[in-house]
N, C-alpha and C positions, 0 to 999 in steps of 0.2 A: 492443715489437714494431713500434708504428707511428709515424711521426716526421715531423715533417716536415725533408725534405731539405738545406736550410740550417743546421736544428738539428743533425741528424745529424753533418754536417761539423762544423762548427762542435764537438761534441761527441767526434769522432776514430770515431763508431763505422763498425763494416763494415756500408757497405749491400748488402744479396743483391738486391734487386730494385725498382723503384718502382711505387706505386699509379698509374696514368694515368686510369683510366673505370672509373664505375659505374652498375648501371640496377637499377633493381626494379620490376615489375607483378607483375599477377594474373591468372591465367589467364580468369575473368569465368566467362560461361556455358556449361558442357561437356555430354558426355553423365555424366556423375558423377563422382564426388569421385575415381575411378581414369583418368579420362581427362583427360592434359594439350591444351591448346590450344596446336600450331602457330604458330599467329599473333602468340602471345602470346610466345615466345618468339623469334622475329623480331623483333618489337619492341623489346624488351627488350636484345639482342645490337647494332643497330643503333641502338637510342640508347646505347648504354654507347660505340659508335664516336665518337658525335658530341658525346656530351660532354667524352672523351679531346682531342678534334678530330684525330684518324688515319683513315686510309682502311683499310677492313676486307680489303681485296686485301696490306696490312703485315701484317698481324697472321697469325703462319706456325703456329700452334699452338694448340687450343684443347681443355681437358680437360674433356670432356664430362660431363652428369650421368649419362649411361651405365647405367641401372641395367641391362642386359641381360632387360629385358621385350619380350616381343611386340608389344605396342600402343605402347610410349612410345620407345623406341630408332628407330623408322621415321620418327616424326613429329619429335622431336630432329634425326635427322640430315637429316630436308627442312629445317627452318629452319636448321642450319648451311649447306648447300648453297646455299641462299638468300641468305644473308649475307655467308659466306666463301669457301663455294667458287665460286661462281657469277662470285666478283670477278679468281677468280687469272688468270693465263696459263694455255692449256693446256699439259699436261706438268708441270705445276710446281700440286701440288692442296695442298690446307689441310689439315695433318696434325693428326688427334686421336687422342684415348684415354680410359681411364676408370680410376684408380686404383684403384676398389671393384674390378675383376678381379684388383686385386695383394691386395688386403688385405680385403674384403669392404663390406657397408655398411655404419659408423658413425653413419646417423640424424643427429642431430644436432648430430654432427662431419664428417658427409660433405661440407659447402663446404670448409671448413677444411681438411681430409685432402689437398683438390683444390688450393688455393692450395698448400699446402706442397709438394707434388709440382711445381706450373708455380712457382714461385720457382726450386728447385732444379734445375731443368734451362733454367732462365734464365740462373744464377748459375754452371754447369759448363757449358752450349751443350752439353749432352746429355739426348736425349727419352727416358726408361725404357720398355720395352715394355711395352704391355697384353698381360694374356695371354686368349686364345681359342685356342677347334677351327676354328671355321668361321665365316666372315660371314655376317653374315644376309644372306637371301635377298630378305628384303622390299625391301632399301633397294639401289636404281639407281647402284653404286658409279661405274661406267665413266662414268657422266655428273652423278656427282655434285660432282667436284672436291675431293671429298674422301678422304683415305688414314691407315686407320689403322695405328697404332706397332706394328708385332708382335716389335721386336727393337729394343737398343741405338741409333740414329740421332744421328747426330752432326747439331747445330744449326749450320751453316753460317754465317760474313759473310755479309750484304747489304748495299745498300745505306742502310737505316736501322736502328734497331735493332731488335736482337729483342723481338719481342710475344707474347704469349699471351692468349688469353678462358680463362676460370674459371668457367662454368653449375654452379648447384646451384639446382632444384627443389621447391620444398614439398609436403607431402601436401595441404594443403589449397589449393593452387595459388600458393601467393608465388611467383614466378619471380626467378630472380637472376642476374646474371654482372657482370664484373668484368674490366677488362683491367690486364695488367701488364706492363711493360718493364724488362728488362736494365738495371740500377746504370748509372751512370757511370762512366769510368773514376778509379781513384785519384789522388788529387793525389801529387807525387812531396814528400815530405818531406826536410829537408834531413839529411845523415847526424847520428848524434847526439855533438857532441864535448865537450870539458871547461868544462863552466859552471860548475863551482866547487859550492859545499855545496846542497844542495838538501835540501825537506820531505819526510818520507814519514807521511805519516799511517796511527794505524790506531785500533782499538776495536773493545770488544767489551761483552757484556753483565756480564762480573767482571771481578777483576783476576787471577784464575787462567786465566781465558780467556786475555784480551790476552795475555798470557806466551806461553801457548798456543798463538795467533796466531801470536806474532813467531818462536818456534821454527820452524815449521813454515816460516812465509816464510823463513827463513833457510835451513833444512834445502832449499825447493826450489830457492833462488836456489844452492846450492853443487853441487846435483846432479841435477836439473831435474827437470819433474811426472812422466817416466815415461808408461806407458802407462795409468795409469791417474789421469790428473788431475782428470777428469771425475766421481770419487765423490766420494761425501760426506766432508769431512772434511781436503778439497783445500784449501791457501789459494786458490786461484786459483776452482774451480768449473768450470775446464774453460771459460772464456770470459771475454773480455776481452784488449784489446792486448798485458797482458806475461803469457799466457797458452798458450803456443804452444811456448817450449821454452826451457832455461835462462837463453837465450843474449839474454834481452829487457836492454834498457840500462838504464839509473836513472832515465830520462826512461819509459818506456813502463810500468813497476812503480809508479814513481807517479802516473803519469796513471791508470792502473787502481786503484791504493789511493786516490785524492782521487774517484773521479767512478763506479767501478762497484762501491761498497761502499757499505751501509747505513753509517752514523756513528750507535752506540751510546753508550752512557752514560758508557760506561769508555775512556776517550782516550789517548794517545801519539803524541808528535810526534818522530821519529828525525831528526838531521842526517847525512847522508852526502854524499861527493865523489864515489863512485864505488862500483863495485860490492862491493869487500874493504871501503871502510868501512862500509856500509851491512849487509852482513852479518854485524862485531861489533859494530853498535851494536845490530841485533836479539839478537844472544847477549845481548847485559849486556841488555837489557830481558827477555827472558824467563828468565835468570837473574838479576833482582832488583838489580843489581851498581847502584849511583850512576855517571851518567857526566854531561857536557856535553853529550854529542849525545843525549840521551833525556830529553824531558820529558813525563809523565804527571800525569794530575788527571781530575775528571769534571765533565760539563757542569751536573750541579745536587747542591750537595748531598745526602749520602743521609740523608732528617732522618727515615726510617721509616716505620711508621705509628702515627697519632696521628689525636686528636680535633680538628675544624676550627669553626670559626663560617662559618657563611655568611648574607652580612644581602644578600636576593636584591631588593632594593628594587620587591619587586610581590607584591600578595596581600595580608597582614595586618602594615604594619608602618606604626611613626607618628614623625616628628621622636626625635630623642635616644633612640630603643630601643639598647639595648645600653651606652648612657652609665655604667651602674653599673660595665660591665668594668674602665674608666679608673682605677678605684680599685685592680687588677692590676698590679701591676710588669708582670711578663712580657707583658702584653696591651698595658699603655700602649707599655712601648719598644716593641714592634712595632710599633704606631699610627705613633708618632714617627717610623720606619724608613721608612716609608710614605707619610705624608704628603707629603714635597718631589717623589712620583712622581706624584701624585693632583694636586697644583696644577700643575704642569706637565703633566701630559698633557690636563687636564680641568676645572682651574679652582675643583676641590675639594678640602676638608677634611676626613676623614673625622673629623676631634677635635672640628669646632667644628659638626660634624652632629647 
């Protein structure tokens, strides 16, 4: 989920949004463990600017911790008003909302709940409505510079990019927020043409799997995920570059089989030129068939299970313990096996030990 942006690229994945600023205090000393401190969340909002290094008058959006309490809603939105609205133009005020009005509170999911809402209306430049009856009456809207989301709002161009603050509040006073900014745009890749045979890797935990596997790749490369890719049982999983609908090229299937797939035990390496070869060369692998473009094997032999020695060199052990094993066929050649790895990596002998 978090990367760093160079990696990312560098990696092909979809960035939805960047980390820019973060802050955390503590509320300090209140009237009690229900009443947050103002101040402190001022604080908090206003260093998360400055260690972005953005002016808080950018920042067009900010998904409030919102619980819709009497005492804590009044005082939240003075320190936004303080921070953000206070900075805008007038006419032009600092739009928030609160995601617990769409979905309720999550406790200990409620930051998180609130990041994934402001990514996603970063990532579409559309703000979801909060839903309410009525504003409260406590908080001085007309001069707060602030306006909240009561419908669908399209995220408009500006001049820099789009921003948002992310406030989530502790019970026991942690204060949090978090700003994030709008992805970059995508680098433009070059169309994808005839490179000649390429790898496709895959695995899995058997060999009746792998088969398994490659069927299924094959089955969606010929007719694509459908609307329901995203179950269980999908090759694909509903994510990833050649993930999106038949019509991914041989380059983007295997960029997603090399780099967004665990590599289990049970291996196969398919050649294909293109897309018809590549989806007989998964038939004959998942029907068993011998071909040149399919090679399978596993990464460690399967020697089962079995009884081990293990001489942990600490605790109760002396020179030559275990020396009698030597008198072992099977224990000595293993030794033997062994020992040209022990003098090269370490300068030891486990024979002459």
């Amino acid at each position: 989920m978090l990367k760093r942006l160079s990696d990312a690229r560098r990696d092909g994945d979809r960035v939805l949004a960047l980390v820019i600023g973060s802050a955390v205090n503590q509320d300090g000393h209140t009237n009690g463990i229900m009443a947050p401190c103002g101040k402190a969340q001022e604080h908090v909002m206003a260093r998360a600017c400055r260690q972005a290094g953005v002016e808080p008058s950018t920042v067009d959006y900010v998904e409030a911790h919102g619980t819709g309490t009497r005492l804590g809603d009044p005082l939240e939105a003075a320190a936004l008003s303080a921070v953000y609205g206070a900075a805008r133009p007038v006419g032009d005020p600092c739009l928030i909302g609160s995601v617990k009005s769409n979905i309720g509170h999550l406790e200990g999911a409620a930051g998180i709940a609130g990041v994934i809402k402001a990514v996603l209306a970063l990532h579409r430049a559309e703000i979801p409505p909060t839903v309410l009856t009525t504003l409260n009456p406590a908080i001085p809207w007309e001069s707060s510079g602030l306006r909240v989301v009561t419908e669908p709002t399209a995220w408009p161009a500006r001049d820099h990019p789009r921003r948002a603050g992310v406030s989530s509040f502790g019970y026991g006073g942690t204060v949090a927020h978090i700003l994030l900014e709008q992805a970059p745009p995508v680098e433009e890749r070059p169309e994808e043409g005839d490179a000649g045979e390429r790898l496709f890797p895959l695995s899995a935990a058997s060999t009746q799997a792998l088969r398994g596997y490659a069927a299924r790749l094959a089955g969606h490369l010929e007719t694509g995920p459908g609307p329901a890719s995203s179950e269980p049982g999908s090759p694909w999983g509903g994510s990833g570059p050649a993930s999106s609908d038949a019509g991914a090229g041989p380059a983007s299937v295997g960029h997603t089989l090399a780099l967004r797939r665990t590599h289990l035990a049970r291996r196969a390496v398919v050649t294909a030129a293109g897309r018809d070869d590549l989806v007989a060369a998964l038939r004959r692998l998942a029907d068993d068939v011998p071909a040149e473009t399919v090679i399978t094997g596993d990464v460690l032999p399967d020697l089962g299970p079995g009884p081990v020695w293990v001489f942990a060199g600490q605790g109760c052990q002396w020179r030559g313990m275990g020396r009698e094993l030597l008198a072992v066929p099977e224990f000595a050649a293993l030794v033997d096996e062994v020992e040209p790895i022990f003098d090269e990596e370490i300068g030891f002998s486990p024979a002459r030990s």
